[in-house]
C-alpha positions as a printed Julia matrix, in Angstrom:
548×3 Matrix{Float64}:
  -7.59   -7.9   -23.44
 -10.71   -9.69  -22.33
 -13.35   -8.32  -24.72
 -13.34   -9.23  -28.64
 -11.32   -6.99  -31.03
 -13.7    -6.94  -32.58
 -15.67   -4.67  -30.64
 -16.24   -1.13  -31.31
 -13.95    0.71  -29.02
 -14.57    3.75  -26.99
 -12.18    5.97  -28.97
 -11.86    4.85  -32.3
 -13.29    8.0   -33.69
 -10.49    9.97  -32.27
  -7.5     7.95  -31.88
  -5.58    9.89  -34.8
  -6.04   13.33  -34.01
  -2.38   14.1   -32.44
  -0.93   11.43  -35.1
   2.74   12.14  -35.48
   4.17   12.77  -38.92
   6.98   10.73  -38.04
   4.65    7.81  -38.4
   5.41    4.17  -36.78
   7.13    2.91  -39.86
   9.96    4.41  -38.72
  10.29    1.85  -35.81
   9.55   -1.1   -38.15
   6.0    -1.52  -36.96
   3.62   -2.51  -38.98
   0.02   -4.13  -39.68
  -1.53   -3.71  -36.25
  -4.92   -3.67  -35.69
  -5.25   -0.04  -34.63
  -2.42    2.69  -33.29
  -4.23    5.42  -30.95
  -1.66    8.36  -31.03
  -1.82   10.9   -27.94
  -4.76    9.88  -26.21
  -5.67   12.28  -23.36
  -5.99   10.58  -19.73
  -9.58   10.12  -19.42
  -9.8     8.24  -22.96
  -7.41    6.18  -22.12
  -9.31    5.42  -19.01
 -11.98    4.17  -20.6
 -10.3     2.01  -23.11
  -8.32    0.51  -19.89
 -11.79    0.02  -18.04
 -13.26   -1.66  -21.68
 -10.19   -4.05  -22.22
 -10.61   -5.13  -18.38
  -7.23   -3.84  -17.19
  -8.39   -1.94  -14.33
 -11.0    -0.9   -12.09
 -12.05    2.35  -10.9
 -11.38    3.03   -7.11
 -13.26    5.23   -4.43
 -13.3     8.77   -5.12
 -12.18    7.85   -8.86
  -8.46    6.89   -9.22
  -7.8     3.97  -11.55
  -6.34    1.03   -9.6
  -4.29   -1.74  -11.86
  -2.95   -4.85  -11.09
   0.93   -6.02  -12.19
   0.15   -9.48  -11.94
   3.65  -11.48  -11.24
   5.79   -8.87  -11.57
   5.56   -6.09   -8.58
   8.95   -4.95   -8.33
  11.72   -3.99  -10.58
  13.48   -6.92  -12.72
  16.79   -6.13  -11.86
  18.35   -9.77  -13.2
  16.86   -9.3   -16.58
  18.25   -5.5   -17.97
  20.19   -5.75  -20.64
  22.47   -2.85  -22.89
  23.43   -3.94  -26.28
  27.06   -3.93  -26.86
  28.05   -2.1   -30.01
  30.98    0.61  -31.08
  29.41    3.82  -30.45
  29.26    3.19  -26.72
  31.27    0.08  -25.75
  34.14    1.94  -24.06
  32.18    4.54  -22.26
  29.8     1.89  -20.5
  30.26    0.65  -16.96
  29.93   -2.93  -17.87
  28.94   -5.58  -14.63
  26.14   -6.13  -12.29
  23.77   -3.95  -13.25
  24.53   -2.96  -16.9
  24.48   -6.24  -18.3
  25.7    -7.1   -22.28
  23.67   -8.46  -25.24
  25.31   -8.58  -28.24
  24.03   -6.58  -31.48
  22.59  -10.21  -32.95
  20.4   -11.67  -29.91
  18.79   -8.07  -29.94
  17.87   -8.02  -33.2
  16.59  -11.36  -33.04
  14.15  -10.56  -30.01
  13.62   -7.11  -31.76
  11.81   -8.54  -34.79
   9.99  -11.39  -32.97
   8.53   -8.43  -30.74
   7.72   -6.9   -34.24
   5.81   -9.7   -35.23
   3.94  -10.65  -32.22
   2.68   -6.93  -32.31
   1.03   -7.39  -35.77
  -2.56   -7.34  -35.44
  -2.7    -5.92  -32.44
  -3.74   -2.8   -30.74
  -0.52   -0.1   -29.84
  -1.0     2.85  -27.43
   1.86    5.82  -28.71
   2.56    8.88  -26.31
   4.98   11.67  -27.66
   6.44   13.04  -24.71
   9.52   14.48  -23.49
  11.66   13.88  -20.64
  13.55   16.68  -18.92
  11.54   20.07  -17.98
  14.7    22.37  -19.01
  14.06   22.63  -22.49
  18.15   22.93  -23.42
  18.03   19.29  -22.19
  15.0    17.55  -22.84
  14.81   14.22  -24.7
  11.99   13.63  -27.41
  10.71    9.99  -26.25
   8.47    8.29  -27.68
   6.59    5.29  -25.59
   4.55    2.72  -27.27
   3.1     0.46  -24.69
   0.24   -2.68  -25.17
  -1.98   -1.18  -22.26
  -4.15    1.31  -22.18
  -3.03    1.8   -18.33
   0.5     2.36  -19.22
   0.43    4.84  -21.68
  -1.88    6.78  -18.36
   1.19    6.31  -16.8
   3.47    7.38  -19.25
   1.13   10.61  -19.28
   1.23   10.98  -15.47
   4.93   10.61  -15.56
   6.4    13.02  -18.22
   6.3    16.13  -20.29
   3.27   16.46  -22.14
   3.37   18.45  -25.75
   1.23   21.62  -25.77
  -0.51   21.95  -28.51
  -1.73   19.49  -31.93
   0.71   21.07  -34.3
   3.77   20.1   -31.84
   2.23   16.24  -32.04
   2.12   16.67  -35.73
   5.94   17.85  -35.12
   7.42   15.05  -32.87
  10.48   13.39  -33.34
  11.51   11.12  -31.36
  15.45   10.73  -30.06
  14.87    7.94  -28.07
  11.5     5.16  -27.82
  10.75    2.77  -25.34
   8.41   -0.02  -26.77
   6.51   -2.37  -23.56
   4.71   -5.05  -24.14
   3.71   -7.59  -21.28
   2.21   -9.78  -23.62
   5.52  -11.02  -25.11
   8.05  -13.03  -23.8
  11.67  -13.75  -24.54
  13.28  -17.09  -25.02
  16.06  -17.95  -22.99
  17.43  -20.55  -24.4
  17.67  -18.64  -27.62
  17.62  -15.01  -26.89
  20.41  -15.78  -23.66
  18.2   -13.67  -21.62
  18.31  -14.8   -17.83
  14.56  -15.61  -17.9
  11.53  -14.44  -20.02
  11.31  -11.01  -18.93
  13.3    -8.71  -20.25
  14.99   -4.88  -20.76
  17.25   -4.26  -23.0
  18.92   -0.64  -23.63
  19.85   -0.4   -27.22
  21.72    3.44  -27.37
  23.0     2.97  -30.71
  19.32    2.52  -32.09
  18.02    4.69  -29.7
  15.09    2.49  -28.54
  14.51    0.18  -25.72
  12.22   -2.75  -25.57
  10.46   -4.65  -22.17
   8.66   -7.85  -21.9
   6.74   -9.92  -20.11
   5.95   -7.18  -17.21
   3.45   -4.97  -16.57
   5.29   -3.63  -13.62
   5.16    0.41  -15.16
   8.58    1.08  -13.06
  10.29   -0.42  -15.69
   9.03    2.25  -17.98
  10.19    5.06  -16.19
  13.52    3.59  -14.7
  14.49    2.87  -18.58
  14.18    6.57  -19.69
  16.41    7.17  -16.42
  18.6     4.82  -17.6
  19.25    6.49  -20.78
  19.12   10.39  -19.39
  21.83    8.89  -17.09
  24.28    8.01  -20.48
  23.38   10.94  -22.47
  23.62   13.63  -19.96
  27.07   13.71  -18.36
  28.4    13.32  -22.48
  27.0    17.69  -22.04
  28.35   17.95  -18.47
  25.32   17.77  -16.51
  24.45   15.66  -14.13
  21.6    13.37  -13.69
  20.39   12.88  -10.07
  18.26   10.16   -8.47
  17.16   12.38   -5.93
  13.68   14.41   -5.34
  14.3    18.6    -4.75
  12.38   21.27   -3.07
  12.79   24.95   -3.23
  11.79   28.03   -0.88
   8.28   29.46   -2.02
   9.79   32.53   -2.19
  13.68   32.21   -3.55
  13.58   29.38   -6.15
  17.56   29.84   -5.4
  16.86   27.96   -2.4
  16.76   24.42   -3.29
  17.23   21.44   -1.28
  17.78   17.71   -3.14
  17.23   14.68   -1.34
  19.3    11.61   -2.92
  18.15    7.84   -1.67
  16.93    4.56   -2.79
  13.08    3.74   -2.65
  12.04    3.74    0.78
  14.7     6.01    2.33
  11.91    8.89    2.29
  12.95   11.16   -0.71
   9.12   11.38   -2.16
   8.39   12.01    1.77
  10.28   14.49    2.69
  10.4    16.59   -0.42
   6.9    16.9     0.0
   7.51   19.61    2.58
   4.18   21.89    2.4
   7.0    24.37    3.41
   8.19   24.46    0.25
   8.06   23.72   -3.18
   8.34   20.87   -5.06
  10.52   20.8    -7.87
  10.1    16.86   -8.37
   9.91   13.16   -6.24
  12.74   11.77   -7.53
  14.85   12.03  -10.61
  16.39   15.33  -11.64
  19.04   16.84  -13.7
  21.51   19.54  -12.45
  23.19   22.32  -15.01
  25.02   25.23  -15.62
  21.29   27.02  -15.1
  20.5    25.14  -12.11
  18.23   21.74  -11.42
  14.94   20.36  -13.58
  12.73   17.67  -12.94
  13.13   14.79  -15.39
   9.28   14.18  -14.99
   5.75   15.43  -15.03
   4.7    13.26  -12.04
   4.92   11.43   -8.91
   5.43    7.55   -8.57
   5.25    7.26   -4.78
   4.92    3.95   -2.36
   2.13    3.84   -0.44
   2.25    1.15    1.22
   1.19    2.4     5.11
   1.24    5.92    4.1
   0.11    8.26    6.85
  -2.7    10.99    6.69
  -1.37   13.02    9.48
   2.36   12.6     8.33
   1.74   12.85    4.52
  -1.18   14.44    3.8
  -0.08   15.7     0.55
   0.82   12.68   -1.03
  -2.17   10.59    1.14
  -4.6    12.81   -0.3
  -3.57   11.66   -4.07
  -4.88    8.53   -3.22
  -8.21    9.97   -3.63
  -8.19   12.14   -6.67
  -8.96   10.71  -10.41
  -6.38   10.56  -12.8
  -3.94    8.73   -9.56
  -3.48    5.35  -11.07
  -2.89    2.96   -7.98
  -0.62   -0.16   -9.06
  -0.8    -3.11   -6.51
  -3.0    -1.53   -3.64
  -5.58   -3.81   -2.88
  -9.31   -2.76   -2.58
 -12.58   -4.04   -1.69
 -14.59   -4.99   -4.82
 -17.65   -4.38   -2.94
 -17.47   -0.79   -1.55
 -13.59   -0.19   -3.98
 -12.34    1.65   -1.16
  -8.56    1.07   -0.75
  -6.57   -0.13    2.1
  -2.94    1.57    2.35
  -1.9    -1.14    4.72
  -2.7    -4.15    3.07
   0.83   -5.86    1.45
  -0.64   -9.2     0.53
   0.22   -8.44   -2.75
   3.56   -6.46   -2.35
   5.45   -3.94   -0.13
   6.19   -2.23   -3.17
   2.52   -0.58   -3.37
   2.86    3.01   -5.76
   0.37    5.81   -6.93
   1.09    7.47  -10.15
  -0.18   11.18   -9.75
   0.74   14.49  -12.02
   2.92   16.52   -9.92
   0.3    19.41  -10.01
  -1.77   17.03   -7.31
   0.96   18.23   -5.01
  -0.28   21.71   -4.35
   2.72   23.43   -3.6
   4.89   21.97   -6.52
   6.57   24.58   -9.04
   5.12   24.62  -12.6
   7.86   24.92  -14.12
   9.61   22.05  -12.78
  12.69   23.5   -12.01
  14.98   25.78  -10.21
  18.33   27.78   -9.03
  21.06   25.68   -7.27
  21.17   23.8    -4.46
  22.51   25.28   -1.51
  21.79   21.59    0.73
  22.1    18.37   -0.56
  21.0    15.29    1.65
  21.95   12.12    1.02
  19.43    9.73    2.72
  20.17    6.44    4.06
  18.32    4.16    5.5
  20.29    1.81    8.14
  18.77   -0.67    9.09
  21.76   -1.42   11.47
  20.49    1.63   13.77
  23.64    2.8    14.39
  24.49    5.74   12.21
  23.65    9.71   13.41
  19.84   11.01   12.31
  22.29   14.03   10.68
  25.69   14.36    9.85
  27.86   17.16    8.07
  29.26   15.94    5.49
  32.73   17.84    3.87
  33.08   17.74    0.07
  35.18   14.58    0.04
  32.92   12.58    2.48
  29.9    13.76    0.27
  31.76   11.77   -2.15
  32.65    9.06   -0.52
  28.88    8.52    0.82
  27.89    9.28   -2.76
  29.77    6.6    -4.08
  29.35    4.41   -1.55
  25.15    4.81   -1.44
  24.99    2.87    1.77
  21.05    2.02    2.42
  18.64   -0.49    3.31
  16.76   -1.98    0.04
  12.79   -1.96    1.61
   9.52   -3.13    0.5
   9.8    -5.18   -2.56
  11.05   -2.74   -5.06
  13.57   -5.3    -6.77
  11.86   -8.74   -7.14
  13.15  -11.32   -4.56
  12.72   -8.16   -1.76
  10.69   -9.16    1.58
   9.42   -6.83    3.9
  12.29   -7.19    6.27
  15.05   -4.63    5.04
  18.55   -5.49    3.49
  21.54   -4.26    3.79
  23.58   -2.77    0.05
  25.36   -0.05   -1.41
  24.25    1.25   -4.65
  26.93    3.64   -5.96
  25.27    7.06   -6.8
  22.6     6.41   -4.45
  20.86    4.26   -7.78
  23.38    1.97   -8.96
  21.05   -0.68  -11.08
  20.32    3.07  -13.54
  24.1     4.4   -13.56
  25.72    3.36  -16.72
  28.52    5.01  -16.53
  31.2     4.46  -14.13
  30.31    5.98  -10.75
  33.18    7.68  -10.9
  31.95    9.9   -13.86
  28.75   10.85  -11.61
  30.76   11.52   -8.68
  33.6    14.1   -10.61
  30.22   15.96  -12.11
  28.9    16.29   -8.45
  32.47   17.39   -6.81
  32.31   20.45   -9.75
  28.89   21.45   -8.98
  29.38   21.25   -5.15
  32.34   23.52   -5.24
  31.28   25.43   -7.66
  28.11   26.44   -6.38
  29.51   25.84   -2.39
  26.19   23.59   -1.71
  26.54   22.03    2.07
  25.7    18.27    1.5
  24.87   16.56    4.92
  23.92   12.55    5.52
  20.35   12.04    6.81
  19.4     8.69    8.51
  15.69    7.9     8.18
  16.08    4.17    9.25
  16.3     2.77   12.64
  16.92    4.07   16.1
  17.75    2.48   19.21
  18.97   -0.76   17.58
  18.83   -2.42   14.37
  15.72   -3.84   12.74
  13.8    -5.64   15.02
  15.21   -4.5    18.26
  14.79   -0.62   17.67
  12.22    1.56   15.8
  12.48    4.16   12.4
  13.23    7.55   13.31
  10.09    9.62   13.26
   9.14   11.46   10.36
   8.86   14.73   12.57
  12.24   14.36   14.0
  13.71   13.96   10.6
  11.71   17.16    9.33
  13.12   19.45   12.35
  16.65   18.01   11.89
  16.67   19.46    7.71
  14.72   22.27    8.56
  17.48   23.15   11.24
  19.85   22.73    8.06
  18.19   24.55    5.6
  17.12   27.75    7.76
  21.2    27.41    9.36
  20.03   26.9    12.68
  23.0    24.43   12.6
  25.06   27.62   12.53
  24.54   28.09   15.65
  25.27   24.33   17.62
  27.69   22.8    19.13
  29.02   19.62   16.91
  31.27   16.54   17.7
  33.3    14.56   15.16
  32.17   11.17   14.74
  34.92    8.78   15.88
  33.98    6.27   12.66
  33.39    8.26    9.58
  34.88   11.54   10.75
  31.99   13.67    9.78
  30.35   16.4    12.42
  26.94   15.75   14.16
  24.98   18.3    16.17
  24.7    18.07   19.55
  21.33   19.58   19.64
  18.37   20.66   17.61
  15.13   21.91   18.35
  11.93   19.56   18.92
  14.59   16.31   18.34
  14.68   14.39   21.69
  18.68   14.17   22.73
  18.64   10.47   22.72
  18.01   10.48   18.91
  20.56   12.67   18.07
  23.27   10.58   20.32
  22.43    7.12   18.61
  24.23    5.07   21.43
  22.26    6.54   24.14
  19.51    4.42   23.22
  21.05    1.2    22.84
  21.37   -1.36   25.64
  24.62   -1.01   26.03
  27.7     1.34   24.12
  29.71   -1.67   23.52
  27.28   -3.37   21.85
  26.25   -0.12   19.73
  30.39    0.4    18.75
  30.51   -2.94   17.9
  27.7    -2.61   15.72
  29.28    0.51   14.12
  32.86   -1.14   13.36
  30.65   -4.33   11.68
  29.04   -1.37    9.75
  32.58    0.25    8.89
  34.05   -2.7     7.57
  31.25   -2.99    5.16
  31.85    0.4     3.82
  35.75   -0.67    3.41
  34.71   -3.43    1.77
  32.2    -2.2    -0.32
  34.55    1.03   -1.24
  37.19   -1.27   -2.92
  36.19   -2.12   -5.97
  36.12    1.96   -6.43
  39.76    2.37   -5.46
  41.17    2.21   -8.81
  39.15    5.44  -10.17
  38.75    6.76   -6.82
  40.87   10.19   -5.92
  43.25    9.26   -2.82
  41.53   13.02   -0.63
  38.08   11.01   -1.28
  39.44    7.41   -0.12
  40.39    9.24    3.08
  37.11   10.8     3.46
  36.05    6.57    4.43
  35.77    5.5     7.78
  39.08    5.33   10.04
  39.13    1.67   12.45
């Protein structure tokens, strides 16, 4: 904070009016300088604009800089190993073990470099069907993030159900503080650590706000499947008319799932995470945390037009400090450039945040080897084996160490680094709701065309929007398909307003041996990949992978 604490700030006279009864002692916190409980957007505004953490942009959203963190810190998450959870977590790459002492250690030194200082609390819950929800409570140092947390999730209703809140789960981030490797065996000073026995989580030393909402995601993603539903990092869309209707899009950042869910056809049910019951699917969240980076007027207009509406907070888009208007194509700062927006900005997105069940599910991909179909149909047990598999392109600088020039991975359940159970859990949850609700599931390619990165160009956004309207409306019904020599899965032959050289990948390339070659280097990957699954793996969904 740049300004004295001593100053008078903006909202001191009214920073205990939604105080919770379940008061911070609870958490261990104590002797700050001031707590402001439940501040509304627009006060928190101001306080970011007094303490210097932002500027107001053209047309009024708030745009806030990360500093050296713009991406994801996927190196330094952490869950703490203790007995209540041990044997149910899938323990490795992504879900990384601290032991019960080291976070206790970093715990109380977070406690005590918090004393005397200012707190921002938001009461919120996560998870729009209310059988589901989680209570979470997020206390964050800036102003600017506890916006964000109110962009992002369920808001209370009313002052009595503040006065009411208890928390099951809290997510503490603070920027300011850093860990201490050499003590606190942490891979650097930034941290996230996952504590489910405590029920809290702690970050440090970023200001990246992804980590906020990728930890609550990490922790729907235990609790859920332990009541048989199934957490989704996907976005969903539903017919205006029948809310039984619903489409879900499942994909990495940058595959196109805030894009194409934002179908002004439809309705949106949510950009990207989403839970799917016995009643049908909810949207974990309140909001929309979209990249920006070279977004499109003509090809997004609903999400483009966010970019000029107050209350958007912009995180890493660049500006000019003269006239503040913004410039969508600048990445000297990161690829990774988002806009945090309530999802009533979206005109067309449901209220209520949820919906029936899906009758399409679309697993997006984005190959960067140009080589796979722009659609596929996909039978249960290759929907698993793609689902497992989560073959994509990492893009833009969402993880830190990302260029602009994609990568090649698979990240099981289409969002591996938030998954902490066993993909295998995930995938036996979606099998049940697929068959038991007889959802078609179909593999969408939004990456390249023509040739891999470099040599050919990303599928247009229009083509991609024909090819799942053709599957939603079951225009498909009425093609001609071939099966895929590779993977075994059926592709259309035609579809209206898609040229014929998109839908026959090869055509395109500069020469068929050179595509198939391509393909089998693509295949083997997928073998590879697939084998550390084998083990909890059904042999019907092993046999869904690609043939050589």
């Amino acid at each position: 904070m740049k300004r004295s604490l001593n100053n008078k700030k903006p909202t001191e006279t009214i920073i205990k009016t939604r105080l919770s009864n379940y008061d911070l002692s609870n958490h261990g916190i104590s002797n700050l300088r001031q707590a402001y409980w439940n501040l509304p957007g627009e006060e928190l505004q101001e306080e970011a604009i007094f303490r210097g953490e932002g500027s107001i942009v053209n047309n009024g959203p708030f745009a806030a800089f990360t500093g050296l963190h713009t991406g994801r810190s996927a190196n330094d998450r952490y869950l703490v190993r203790e007995p209540s959870t041990d044997n149910r977590i899938w323990w490795g790459q992504y879900n990384r073990p601290m032991n019960e002492e080291n976070f206790e250690s970093l715990y109380n030194r977070l406690l005590g470099y918090l004393q005397g200082r200012d707190l921002f609390i938001q009461d919120v819950y996560s998870g729009a069907d209310e059988n589901y929800r989680l209570p979470t409570r997020i206390l964050t140092e800036y102003a600017w993030h506890s916006m964000f947390v109110r962009n992002m999730f369920i808001l209370p209703e009313s002052t009595e159900e503040h006065k009411l809140f208890v928390p099951d789960f809290t997510i503490i981030s603070v920027p300011g503080f850093k860990a201490n490797p050499s003590v606190d065996n942490t891979n650097s000073e930034t941290f996230i650590v996952l504590n489910f026995g405590k029920k809290v989580a702690i970050i440090g030393n970023s200001a990246y706000a992804g980590e906020i909402k990728k930890s609550v995601f990490s922790v729907l993603n235990y609790l859920l499947p332990l009541e048989g539903v199934l957490p989704m990092h996907c976005s969903g869309n539903a017919d205006p008319i029948d809310r039984n209707d619903v489409a879900l899009f499942f994909g990495l950042s940058g595959t196109g799932k805030t894009t194409l869910s934002a179908d002004p056809s439809r309705s949106l049910i949510g950009d990207d995470e989403h839970g799917w019951s016995d009643e049908g699917v909810f949207n974990f969240e309140g909001g929309c945390y979209a990249k920006v980076i070279g977004l499109s007027e003509k090809a997004e207009p609903e999400i483009y037009a966010t970019t000029s509406m107050s209350g958007t907070i912009l995180e890493n888009v660049p500006y000019d400090p003269v006239t503040r208007l913004i410039d969508l194509n600048d990445n000297s700062l990161t690829e990774n450039t988002r806009a945090s927006y309530p999802l009533e900005y979206i005109k067309n997105a449901i209220p209520e945040k949820k919906a029936g069940h899906p009758k399409n599910i679309f697993m997006l991909t984005c190959d960067a080897s140009g080589v796979m179909p722009p659609i596929a149909r996909l039978n249960p047990d290759q929907a698993l084996y793609q689902f497992i598999s989560g073959y994509t392109a990492k893009v833009g600088g969402t993880e830190i160490g990302m260029g602009a020039e994609p990568e090649i991975t698979f990240s099981a359940c289409f969002g591996a680094p938030f998954m902490v159970h066993h993909p295998s859990v995930y995938a036996e949850l979606l099998r049940k709701k697929i068959e038991q609700y007889e959802a078609s599931c179909w593999l969408v390619n939004t990456g390249w065309v023509g040739g891999p990165f470099g040599v050919g160009k990303r599928i247009k956004i229009r083509y991609t929007r024909a090819l799942l309207k053709a599957a939603i409306t079951k225009e498909f019904d009425q093609v001609e398909f071939y099966i895929d020599p590779v993977f075994g899965f059926e592709v259309p032959k035609s579809c209206p307003d898609v040229p014929a050289e998109v839908l026959e990948p090869w055509s395109s390339w500069p020469s068929r041996t050179e595509y198939d070659l391509r393909y089998k280097d693509l295949a083997n990957l997928f073998i590879e990949n697939f084998s550390k699954f084998m083990d909890k793996t059904k042999p019907e969904v092993l046999a869904a992978g690609p043939k050589m």
